[in-house]
C-alpha positions in Angstrom: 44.8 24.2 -27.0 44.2 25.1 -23.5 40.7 24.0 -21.8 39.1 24.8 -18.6 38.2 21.8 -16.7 34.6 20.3 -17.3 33.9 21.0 -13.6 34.6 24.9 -14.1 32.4 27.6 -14.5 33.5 31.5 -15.4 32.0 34.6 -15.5 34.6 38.0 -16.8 34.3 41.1 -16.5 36.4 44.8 -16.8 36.6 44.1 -13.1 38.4 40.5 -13.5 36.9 36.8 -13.3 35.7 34.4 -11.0 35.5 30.9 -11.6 33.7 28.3 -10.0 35.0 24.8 -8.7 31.5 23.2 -8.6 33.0 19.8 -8.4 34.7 21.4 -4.9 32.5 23.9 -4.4 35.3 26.8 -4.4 35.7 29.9 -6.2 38.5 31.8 -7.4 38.7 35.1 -8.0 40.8 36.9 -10.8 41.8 41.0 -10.7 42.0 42.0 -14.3 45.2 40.8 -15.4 44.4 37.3 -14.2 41.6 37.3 -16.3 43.0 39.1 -19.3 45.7 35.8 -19.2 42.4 33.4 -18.5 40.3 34.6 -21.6 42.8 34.7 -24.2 44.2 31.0 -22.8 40.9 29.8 -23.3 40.2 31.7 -26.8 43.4 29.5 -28.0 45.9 31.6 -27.7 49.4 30.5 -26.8 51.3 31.4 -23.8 53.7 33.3 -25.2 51.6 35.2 -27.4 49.7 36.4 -24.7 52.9 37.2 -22.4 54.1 39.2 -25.2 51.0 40.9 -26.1 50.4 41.7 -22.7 54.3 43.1 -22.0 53.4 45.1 -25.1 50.4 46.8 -23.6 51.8 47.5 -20.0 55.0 48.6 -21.8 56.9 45.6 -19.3 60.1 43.7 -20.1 58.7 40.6 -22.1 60.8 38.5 -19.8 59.4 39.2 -16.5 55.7 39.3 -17.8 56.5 35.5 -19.8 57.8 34.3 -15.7 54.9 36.2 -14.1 52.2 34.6 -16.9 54.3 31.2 -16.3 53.7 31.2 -12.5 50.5 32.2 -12.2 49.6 28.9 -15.3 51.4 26.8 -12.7 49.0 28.3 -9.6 45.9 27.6 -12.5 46.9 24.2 -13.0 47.8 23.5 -9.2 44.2 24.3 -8.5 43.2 22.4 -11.0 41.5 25.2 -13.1 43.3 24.7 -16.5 44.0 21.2 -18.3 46.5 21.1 -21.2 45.4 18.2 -23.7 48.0 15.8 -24.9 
């Protein structure tokens, strides 16, 4: 399961997410997709699942939504935002 990191806070909307580095005192924003992929990461959902359900909804090749989903997890966990437990 997918966790933010204790150091996080998030607030999400219809409008997207932002999330709060208090530990760095930063703050990212999220437009709507970003934080459609954020929720359902953090409601336990896998990665897959939600690139599929998400290609499903725009009507997108599940192939380029699974690489765009899979980039912007790697941007997540560059900024430290997400922490996969072992």
């Amino acid at each position: 399961m997918t966790e933010a990191a204790s150091h996080l806070r998030s607030i999400v909307d219809h409008d997207g997410a932002v999330i709060l580095d208090i530990e760095n005192d930063q703050f990212f924003s999220l437009n709507p997709v970003g934080a459609y992929i954020w929720t359902h990461l953090l409601g336990g959902r896998s990665i897959d699942e939600i690139a599929r359900k998400l290609a499903e909804e725009t009507q997108t090749e599940v192939a380029i939504v699974i690489a765009d989903v899979n980039d912007f997890i790697t941007e997540l966990k560059a900024k430290r935002l997400l922490h996969f437990p072992e």
